[in-house]
Residue, then its C-alpha position, 0 to 999 in steps of 0.5 A: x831566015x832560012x837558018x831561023x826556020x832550020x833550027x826552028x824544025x830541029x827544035x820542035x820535036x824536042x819542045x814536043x817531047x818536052x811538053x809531052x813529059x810535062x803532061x805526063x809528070x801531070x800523072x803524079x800527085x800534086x805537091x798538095x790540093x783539096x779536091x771535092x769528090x762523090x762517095x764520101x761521108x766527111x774530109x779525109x786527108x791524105x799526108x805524104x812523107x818525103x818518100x811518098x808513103x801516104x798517111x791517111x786519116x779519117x773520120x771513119x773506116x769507110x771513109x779511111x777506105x775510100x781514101x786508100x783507093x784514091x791513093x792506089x790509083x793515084x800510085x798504082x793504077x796500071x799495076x791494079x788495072x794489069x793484074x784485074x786483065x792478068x786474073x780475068x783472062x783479058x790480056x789479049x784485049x790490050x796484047x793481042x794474040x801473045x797473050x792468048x795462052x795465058x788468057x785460056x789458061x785464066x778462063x780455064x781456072x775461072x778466077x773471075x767467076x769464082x770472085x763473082x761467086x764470092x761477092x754474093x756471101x760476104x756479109x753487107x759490112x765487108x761489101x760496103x767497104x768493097x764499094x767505099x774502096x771502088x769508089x775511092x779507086x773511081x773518084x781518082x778516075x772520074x776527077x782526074x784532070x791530068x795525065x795517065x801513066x805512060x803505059x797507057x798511051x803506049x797501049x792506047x787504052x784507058x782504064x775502066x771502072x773499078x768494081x768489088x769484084x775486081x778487089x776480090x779477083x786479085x785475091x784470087x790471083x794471089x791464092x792461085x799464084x801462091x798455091x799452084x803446086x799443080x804444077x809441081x804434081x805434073x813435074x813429079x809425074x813427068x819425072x817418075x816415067x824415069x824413075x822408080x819409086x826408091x828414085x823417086x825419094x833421091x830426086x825429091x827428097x821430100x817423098x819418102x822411099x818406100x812412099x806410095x806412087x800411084x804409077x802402076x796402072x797410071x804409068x801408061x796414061x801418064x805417058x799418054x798425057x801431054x805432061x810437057x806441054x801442059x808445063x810449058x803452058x804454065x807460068x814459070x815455075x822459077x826456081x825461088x819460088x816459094x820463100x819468106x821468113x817470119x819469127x817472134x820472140x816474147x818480152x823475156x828474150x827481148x831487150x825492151x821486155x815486149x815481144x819483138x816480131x820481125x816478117x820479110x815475105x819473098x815474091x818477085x822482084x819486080x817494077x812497080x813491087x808488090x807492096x804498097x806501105x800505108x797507115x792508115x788513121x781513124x778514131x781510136x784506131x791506127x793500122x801500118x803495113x804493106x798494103x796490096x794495090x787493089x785491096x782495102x786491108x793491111x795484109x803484113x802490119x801492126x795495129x797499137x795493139x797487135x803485130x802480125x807476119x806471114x809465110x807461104x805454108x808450102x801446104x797442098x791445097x790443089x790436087x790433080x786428077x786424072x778423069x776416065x772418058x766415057x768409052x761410049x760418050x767422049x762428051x761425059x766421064x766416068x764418076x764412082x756412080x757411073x757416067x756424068x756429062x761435062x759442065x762446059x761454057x764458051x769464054x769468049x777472048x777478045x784479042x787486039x788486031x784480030x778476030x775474037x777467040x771462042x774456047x770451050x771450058x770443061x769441068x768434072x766434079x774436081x774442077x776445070x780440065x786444063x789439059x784441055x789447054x794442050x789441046x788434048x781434047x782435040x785428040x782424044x782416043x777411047x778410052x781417053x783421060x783429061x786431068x782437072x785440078x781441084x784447088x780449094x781457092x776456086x771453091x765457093x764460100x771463101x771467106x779470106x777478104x773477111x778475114x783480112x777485114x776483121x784481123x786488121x781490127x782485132x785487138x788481141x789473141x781471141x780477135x785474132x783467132x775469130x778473124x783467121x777462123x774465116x781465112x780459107x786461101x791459101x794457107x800462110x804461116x801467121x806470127x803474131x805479138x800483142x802489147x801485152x806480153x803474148x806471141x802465136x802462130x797459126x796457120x789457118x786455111x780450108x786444108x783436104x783431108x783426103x779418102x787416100x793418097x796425099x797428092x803428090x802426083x796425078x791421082x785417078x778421079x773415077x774411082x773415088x778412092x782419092x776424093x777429097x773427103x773433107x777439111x781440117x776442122x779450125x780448132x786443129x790446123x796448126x796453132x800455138x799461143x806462148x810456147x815455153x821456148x819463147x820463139x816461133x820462126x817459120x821459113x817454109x819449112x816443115x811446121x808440124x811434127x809427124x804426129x800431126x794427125x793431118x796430111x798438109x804435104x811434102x814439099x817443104x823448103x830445106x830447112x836452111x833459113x828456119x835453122x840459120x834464123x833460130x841460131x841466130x836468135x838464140x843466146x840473146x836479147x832480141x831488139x828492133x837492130x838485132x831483127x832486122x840485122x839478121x833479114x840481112x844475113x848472107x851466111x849460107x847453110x847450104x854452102x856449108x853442107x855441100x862444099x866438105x862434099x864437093x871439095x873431096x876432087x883433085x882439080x884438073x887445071x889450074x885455074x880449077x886449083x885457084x878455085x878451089x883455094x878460095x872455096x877453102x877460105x871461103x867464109x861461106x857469106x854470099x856478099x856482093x863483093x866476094x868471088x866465091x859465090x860466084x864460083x859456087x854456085x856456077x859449080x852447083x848448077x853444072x853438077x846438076x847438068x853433069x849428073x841429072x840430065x841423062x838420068x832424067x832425060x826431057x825431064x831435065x829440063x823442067x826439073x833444073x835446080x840447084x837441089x841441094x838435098x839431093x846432090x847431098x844424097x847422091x855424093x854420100x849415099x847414092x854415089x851410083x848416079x853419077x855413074x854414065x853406063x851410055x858411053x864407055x869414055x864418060x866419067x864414072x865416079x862422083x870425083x869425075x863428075x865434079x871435076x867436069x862441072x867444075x871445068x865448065x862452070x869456069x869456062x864460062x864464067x871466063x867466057x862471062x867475066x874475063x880471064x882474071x878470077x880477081x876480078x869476078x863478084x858475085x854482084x856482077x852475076x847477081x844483081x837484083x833487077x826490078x822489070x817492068x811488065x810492058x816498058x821494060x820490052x820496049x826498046x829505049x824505054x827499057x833503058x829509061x826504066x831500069x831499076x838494076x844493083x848488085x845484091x847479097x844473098x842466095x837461095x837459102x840465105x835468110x837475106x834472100x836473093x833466089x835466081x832462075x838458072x835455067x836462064x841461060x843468059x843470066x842464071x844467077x840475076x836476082x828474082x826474087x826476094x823480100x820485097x817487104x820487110x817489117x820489124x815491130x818491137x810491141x814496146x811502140x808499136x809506132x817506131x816499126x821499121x819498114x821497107x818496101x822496094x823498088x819504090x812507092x809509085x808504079x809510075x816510071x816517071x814519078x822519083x819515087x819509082x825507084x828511090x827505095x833501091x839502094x836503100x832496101x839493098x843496104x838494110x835501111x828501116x822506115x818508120x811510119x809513126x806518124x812523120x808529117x810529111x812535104x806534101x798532103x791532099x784533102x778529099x772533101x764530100x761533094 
């Protein structure tokens, strides 16, 4: 009896966690069902194919709506409910004090209160799709008879309901997220205390030299501002990111006589992934694409009628500025027209064990002082300065929902140019192919026409001689409609010429992909395969314009010489299997170390990268940088400098991957690993949940793999990428390929949470035209 009750006792905690992962695969969507819900007009159906990608029909479009909010919440509901926290600055309700700093930095910006404001000018029809999504969202909530996701009974939390507003802030968080060059203008601030203006044109190669530098009065104030600490407090700026591609090619230089349109927007690598793939069915009209948790629309799809892509501009649509305290008032400031007081409100943030935190926002006339986030308002001196940013995202009348709305049922080039005339944040690079014959671009956004300056760096706000004066008018932001070439490619490169009589800025991408991608195009007749064979392009440009550079040295050791021989026979593809990736790109971010951080100082730091511009600079034209007047041992010539770099990028390669060079891969160094916002730090979870492979590409490699190399335990691990990719022939619209990665489910215990891995990795197209799937759901009106 007592051995009975022994191994009674040691099997009741695993028949308790066994029951306890039984209710939570409850969690998933069942196998099929009907299930009677409030706020629908008539029956809508929701069809799963093996991959779990739903097709939804419906008898109309609200209704089509309300099923894809039951679906995202069925699929994504913590991910949507995360984000909703992340834009509203409550993360510190479920957090704690950790997330507090991101918490202020979110009620500084007044993302939420910008999306208030945003409800009140929508027209009724987009609110009541608003309110036909939320309740699609709410009727998975109110009827759910089973599990939550893991995450949370982790947190001990459970989800609110879902409002339009909620929809509209994750818009917002996107157009913050994808157009947050601030944080570029405070780098470029910190960087030009070191340099001069001629310097500044080598460190960033995107100013030109001679190129205006508001630095004379301001080096000063600069030096007083708390530029580091104010970085620090913003998100990471990785290295990657900012990259995707997109092009399109008309029916003469395609195959099937249609245009063919292919996009692979890049975003962090993460789990659950950005994009959710839908089609979406109702009468006389069927949309596909990539979907975003939380949103009703397609936002990268086709229609039976036209095909849409985008790309991150890379436009400057957020500018600093620093505002002049009142030297009689510190509570006012100083505006061409004399003192003006501070619009401030207190934002209350509840923190999880602990006492609720109170925070005074500021605001000028440009927008929120965030340098009141590094505490500068507790320092004030008199005169005193604070920086605030203006940013057309937090501006009101924002009509992007709208746009997205209309653009999903447009049915040629005119409907598609009334939808993007309402898109006003952030400005993206559209293509765009329709069945008949015709291809586009446009690049539409509320773009500043500025009094002077171009915003590159902090500009004074009291004098208003660098004010925003205006916008770009619609019928002169960048378009085009059948360009005799035949093709459009866009990569986040530069997109007009010089004589485009408006400023949209100066950090474009180097122009690797955008090349790579034409060349490829080029001299052939375009397909569905050739498309998506060339999103899987591992050649890189940059290899080829730096190593004839960087191979002008004498190696010191031996293994330096082996090095080397391979970088000679290196056919230049930055495959998972091959070991001069590796070598490669540990050789670039030492050189970048070796030559730039005494040069740059505590601005080294911030400003890490692999700069490929300006290492090109410096080894043709500036060979004086790699120069080290500081010590009279230290190496002087550029030949020295790569010597050294190169010695030390193997050394810890070997200390990393053992002695025997044959045996490194770049895969080792580089896969791609999808991370979990909370469980991927929970002990043992973190384990349980990992979505990790080894990847091809690099940074500047059209099939992108961007890494982070400030990370020092893993600088070259796979970030960021194309987490969707698409490939229309307008010839049948319906056979579109598609994939998303890591999978369909946001939840981990769900088989479809990682299941797209391999398969985005290996190039594998889906096609959603329709495919009856293993399993369907029917929502009935109640």
């Amino acid at each position: 009896m007592g051995r009975r009750i022994a191994v009674m006792l040691l099997l009741l905690p695993l028949l308790a966690g066994l029951s306890g992962l039984l209710w939570l695969r409850s969690a998933l969507p069942p196998p099929s069902n009907e299930r009677a819900v409030a706020g629908l007009g008539r029956t809508a159906r929701i069809q799963r194919d093996e991959r779990s990608i739903p097709s939804i029909e419906a008898a109309s479009e609200r209704d089509a709506v309300f099923a894809l909010g039951y679906a995202h919440a069925e699929d994504r509901l913590f991910q949507m409910d995360l984000q909703r926290h992340l834009g509203a600055g409550r993360l510190s309700e479920w957090f704690g004090a950790a997330a507090l700093d991101r918490d202020r930095l979110m009620r500084t910006l007044g993302l939420a209160r910008a999306a208030e404001r945003q409800v009140a000018i929508l027209p009724p029809e987009l609110r009541a799709v608003l309110e036909s999504y939320s309740a699609g969202v709410n009727a998975y909530l109110a009827n759910r008879r089973r599990a939550l996701s893991p995450e949370y009974y982790i947190l001990r939390t459970a989800p609110e309901p879902w409002r339009p507003v909620d929809t509209l802030m994750i818009g917002k968080l996107m157009a913050w997220q994808l157009a947050g060059n601030y944080r570029a203008e405070l780098l470029h601030a910190e960087v030009a205390e070191r340099l001069g203006s001629g310097e500044l044109s080598i460190a960033f190669p995107a100013y030109p030299k001679n190129g205006p530098v508001v630095l004379g009065e301001l080096a000063p104030i600069y030096r007083s501002l708390p530029l580091r600490r104010l970085l620090a407090l913003m998100p990471a700026d990785d290295d990657p990111a900012r990259a995707s591609n997109n092009w399109v090619v008309s029916g003469e230089r395609s195959v099937s006589g249609k245009p063919v349109l292919a996009n692979d927007p890049h975003l962090g690598l993460e789990a659950p992934g950005f994009w959710y793939l839908a089609r979406i069915v109702t009468p006389g009209h069927t949309v596909t694409g990539g979907t975003l948790p939380g949103l009703p629309t397609v936002l990268v799809g086709h229609t039976e009628r036209i095909a849409w892509g985008v790309t991150n501009t890379g436009s400057d649509v957020s500018d600093l500025f620093i505002e002049k305290l009142d030297p009689a008032d510190t509570g006012r400031y100083l505006a061409p027209e004399g003192s003006r007081p501070f619009a401030t409100r207190v934002e209350r943030i509840v923190v999880r064990g602990a006492a609720p935190v109170d925070i005074v926002v500021r605001e000028t006339r440009h927008g929120p002082v965030i340098s009141d986030l590094a505490g500068i308002a507790q320092q004030v001196t008199k005169p005193g300065y604070a920086i605030a940013l203006q940013a057309t995202y937090l501006m009101d009348g924002d009509r992007t929902p709208q746009a997205f709305w209309e653009l999903n049922r447009a049915r040629d080039w005119d409907g598609f140019r009334r939808a993007l005339a309402k898109y006003d944040a952030p400005q993206q690079n559209f293509v765009y192919a329709d069945v008949d014959g015709h291809i586009g671009f446009m690049a539409p956004a509320r773009i500043p026409i500025r009094a002077k300056g171009d915003g590159w760096l902090p500009a004074p706000g009291w004098t208003g001689e660098y004010d925003w004066t205006g916008f770009v008018p619609f019928d002169q932001v960048p378009q085009a409609l059948d360009p005799p070439s035949g093709r459009i490619v866009t990569a986040n490169n530069k997109i007009v010429g010089d004589d485009y009589p408006y400023f949209l800025g100066r950090d474009w991408d180097v122009p690797y992909r955008a090349r790579r991608i034409e060349g490829l195009l080029e001299g052939r007749r375009n397909s569905l395969e050739t498309s998506a064979a060339i999103q899987l392009d591992t050649y890189s440009p940059m290899a080829e314009q730096l190593l004839p550079l960087m191979l002008q040295m004498q190696p010191a050791t031996p293994m330096a010489r082996a090095a080397l021989q391979r970088l000679r026979n290196w056919d230049r593809r930055m495959d998972k299997d091959k070991v001069e990736p590796l070598i490669f790109s540990a050789w670039l971010r030492e050189l970048n170390r070796v030559i730039l951080a005494k040069k740059l100082g505590p601005a080294f730091n911030d400003y890490w990268g692999l700069h490929p511009d300006t290492i090109a600079l410096i080894l043709t034209e500036h060979r004086d940088w790699c120069g080290d007047t500081s010590s009279a041992t230290a190496p002087e010539t550029c030949a020295d400098q790569l010597s050294a770099a190169l010695d030390r990028a193997l050394e810890e390669l070997a200390s990393s991957y053992g002695s025997d060079m044959d045996r490194w891969r770049w895969g080792l160094a580089h896969p791609a690993e999808f991370r979990h916002p909370l469980l991927s730090r929970i002990p043992v979870l973190d384990r349980l949940v990992a979505l990790s492979i080894a990847a091809d590409g690099g940074v500047d490699t059209v099939n992108r793999g961007g890494f982070f190399m400030r990370d020092a335990e893993m600088p070259f691990r796979d970030v960021h990428g194309p987490g969707l990719r698409m490939v229309v022939d307008m010839a049948e619209p319906a056979a579109a390929r598609f994939m998303v990665v890591p999978g369909e489910s946001g939840n981990a215990i769900s088989p479809h949470y990682g299941d797209l891995v391999q398969p985005w990795r290996d190039g594998y197209g889906i096609a959603l035209g329709g495919v009856e799937g293993p399993r369907a759901e029917v929502l009935v009106p109640r």
